[in-house]
N, C-alpha and C positions, 0 to 999 in steps of 0.2 A: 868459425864456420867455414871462411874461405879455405882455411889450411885442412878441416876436413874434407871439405867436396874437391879439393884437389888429390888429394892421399887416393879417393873414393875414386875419382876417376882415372889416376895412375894403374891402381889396382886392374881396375874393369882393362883396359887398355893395353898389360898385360898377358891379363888373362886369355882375352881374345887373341891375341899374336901366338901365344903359345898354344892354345888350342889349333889355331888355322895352320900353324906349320906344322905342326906334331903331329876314338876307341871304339863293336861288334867281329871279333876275328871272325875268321872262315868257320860255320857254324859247323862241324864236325867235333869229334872230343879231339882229334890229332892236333884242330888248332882253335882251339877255343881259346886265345887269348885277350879279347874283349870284355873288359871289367865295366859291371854296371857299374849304378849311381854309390852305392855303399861297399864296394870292394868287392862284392861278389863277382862270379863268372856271369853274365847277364845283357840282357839288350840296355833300354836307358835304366829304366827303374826297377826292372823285374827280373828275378833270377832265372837262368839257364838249367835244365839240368846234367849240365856239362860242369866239368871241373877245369881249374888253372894246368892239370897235371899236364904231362908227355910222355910218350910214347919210351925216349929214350932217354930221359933223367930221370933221378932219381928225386931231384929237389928242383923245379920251376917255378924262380920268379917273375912274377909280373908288375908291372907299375904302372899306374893313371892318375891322372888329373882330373878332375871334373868344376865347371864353371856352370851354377843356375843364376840367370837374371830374372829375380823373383819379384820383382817390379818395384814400387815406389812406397811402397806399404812393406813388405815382408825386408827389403833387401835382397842382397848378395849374397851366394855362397858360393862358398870354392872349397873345394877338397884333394888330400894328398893319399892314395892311397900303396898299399903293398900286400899283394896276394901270392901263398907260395903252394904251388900244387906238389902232394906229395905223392908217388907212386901214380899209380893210376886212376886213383877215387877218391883221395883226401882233397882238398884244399882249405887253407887257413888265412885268414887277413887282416886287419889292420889297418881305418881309414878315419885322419882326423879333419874335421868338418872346421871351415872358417868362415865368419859371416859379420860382413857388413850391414853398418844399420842403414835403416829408409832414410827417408825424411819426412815421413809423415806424422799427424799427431799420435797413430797406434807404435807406433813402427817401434818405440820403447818394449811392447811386447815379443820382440825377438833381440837376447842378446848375443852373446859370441860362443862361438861352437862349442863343438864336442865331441867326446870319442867314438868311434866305433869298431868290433870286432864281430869277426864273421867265419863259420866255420859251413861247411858243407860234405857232403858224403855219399858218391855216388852207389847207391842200393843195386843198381841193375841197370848195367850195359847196354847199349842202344842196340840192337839187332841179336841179344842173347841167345843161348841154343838155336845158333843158326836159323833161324826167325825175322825176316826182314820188315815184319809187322809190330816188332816190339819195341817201343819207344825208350829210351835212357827215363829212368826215376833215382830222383834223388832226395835226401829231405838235409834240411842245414838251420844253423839259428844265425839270428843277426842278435847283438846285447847293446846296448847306445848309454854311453855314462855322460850327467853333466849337463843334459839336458835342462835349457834356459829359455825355455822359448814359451810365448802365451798363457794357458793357466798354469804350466811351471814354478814361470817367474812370477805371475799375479799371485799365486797361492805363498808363495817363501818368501819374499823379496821384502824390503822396509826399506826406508828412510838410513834406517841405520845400518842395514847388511843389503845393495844394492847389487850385488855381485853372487846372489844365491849359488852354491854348490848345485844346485840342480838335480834334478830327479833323475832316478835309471830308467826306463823302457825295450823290451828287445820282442822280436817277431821267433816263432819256429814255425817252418814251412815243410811240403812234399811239395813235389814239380816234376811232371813229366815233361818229356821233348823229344821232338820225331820229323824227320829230316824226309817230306815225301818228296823221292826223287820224278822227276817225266823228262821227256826231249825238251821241254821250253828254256819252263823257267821252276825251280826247285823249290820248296815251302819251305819252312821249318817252324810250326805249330809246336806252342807251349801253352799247358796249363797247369795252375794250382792253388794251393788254398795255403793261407799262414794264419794262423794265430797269433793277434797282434794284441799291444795296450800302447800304440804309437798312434799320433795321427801325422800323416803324413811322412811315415818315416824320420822324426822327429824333429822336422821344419813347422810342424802344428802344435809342437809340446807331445804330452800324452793323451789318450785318452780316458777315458773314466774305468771302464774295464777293459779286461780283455775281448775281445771279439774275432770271430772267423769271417775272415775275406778273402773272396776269389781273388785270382788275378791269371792275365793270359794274354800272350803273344800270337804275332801273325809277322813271318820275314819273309820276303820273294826276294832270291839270289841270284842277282843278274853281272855275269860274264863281263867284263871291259877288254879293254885290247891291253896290250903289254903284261898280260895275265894278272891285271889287277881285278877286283870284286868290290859290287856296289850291290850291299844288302838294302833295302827300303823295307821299313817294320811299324808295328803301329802294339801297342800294346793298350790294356786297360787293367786296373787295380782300383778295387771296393775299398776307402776308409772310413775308417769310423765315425758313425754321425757327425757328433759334436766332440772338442778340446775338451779333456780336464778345465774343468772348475767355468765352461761357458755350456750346458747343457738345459739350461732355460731353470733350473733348479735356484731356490731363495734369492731370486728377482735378477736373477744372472741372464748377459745377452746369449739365445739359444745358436750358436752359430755352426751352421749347415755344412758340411765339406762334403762335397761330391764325389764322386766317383774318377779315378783320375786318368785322362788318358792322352798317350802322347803319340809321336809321331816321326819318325828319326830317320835318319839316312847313315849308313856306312860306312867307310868309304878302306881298303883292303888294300893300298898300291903293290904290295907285293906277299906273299905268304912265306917268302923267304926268309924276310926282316922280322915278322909278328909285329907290326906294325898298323894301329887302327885307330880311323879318325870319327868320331861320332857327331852331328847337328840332328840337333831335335826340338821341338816343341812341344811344350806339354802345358795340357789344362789343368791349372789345377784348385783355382777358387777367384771363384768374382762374386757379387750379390750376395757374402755369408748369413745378412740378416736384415730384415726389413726392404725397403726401396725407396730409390732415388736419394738426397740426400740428409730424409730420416733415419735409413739403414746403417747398415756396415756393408761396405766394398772391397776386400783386399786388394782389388786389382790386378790376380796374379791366374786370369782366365788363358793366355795365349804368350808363356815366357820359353823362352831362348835360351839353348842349353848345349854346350862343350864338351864334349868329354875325349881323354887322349891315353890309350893304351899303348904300352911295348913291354914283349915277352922276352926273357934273354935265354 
């Protein structure tokens, strides 16, 4: 136990270092190089409808890191990703998810990662036929292999096969994005809807079906000196009620996941480099069922999040 909480916290320790020295680029398509939480072009969790591409390559890649401290119940996760924009409207990705366990008595219901890939496609250019009222739309899918997490693992796992193959789940989205410029300070408002059978972007397992969930962004882009930029953004994304296999169904615990939404900072030191440091906090589940301690608590209301972009 001692040589895992040591591993455990080398890990976290890290992560953190790497995150503070090392993701949302300048929200324009020219430097969209800020990769969300699953290798998409995106703020923390939610996609952009901006692309990895450029202006003058033909092929851009992107790289990020991503660290959630998902509290004492859920774990760890840290992710490696690679996003390459093609032309002006493709991007494609590539992000595999790594996850520490809790130490709590649930905490067994999350085990170790899984893949992800991500495609996206920008439909219609932000300010098209010369129209400074028309927002960038795009639509893209996320596909998640290997998922092991909560009714996942509860539904496949035994005694004798501890290490289940895991289930697939993937999201297909539209997302618009529109950049209102004034003298202050600049917007840039996202909204859309995915079709999901994930909960949580599959830190919750899956869900039972498929379901349609909103989601939507709010960025204020504030100027620093040294022509660096510090975006501050808050987003919010609908999950699906309940996990596969906890929907209150044949005397199963019904457990609740809310609506999730976070709260991130920036940070841009230079647009020369594509270089982008992302701190966030995101709500994402406390009190999933019952109260006090007859209930289920995940613990993971107000967790602490990393993420580290660079465009080449």
């Amino acid at each position: 136990m001692r040589k895992y909480e040591s591993e455990r916290n080398w890990i976290h320790s890290i992560a953190v270092i790497v995150g503070l020295v090392l993701t949302l680029g300048t929200v324009s398509q020219s430097h969209a190089q800020g990769l969300g939480w699953e290798g998409e072009t995106g703020v923390f969790v939610t996609p952009l409808a901006y692309t990895a591409s450029s202006e003058t390559e033909k092929y851009h890649p992107v790289v990020a890191y991503h660290y959630l401290n998902a509290g004492s119940v859920i774990g760890d996760f840290h992710e490696a990703s690679i996003e390459i924009g093609i032309g002006k409207r493709f991007e494609v990705g590539y992000t595999h998810e790594f996850h520490a366990q809790g130490n709590e008595p649930l905490s067994y219901l999350w085990q170790n990662g899984f893949e992800i890939f991500n495609g996206k496609f920008n439909v219609l250019a932000e300010n098209s036929f010369k129209k400074n009222w028309i927002p960038a739309i795009s639509i893209g899918f996320i596909a998640r292999n290997g998922v092991r997490n909560v009714g996942d693992y509860e539904g496949t796992a035994s005694a004798m096969a501890p290490n289940t193959s895991g289930h697939t789940n993937g999201d297909i989205y539209g997302v618009a994005s529109k950049l209102v410029k004034n003298k202050f300070v600049p917007v840039l408002v996202t909204g859309g809807v995915r079709g999901t059978d994930a909960e949580l972007w599959g830190m919750g397992g899956s869900a039972p079906s498929w379901k349609a969930c909103a989601f939507g962004s709010v960025a204020f882009i504030l100027k620093m000196p040294y022509k660096s930029t510090l975006i501050l953004a808050s987003e919010a994304a609908q999950q699906p009620h309940h996990p596969y296999g906890f929907n209150g169904a044949n005397d199963t615990i019904p457990l609740n996941i809310p609506t999730t939404l976070t709260y991130a900072a920036r940070f841009i030191p230079s647009a020369k480099y594509k270089l982008n440091v992302d701190l966030g906090i995101a709500q994402i589940a406390g009190q999933a069922w019952g109260s006090g301690s007859s209930g289920v608590n995940l613990k993971a209301r107000h967790q602490v999040g990393v993420q580290v972009s660079y465009g080449f």
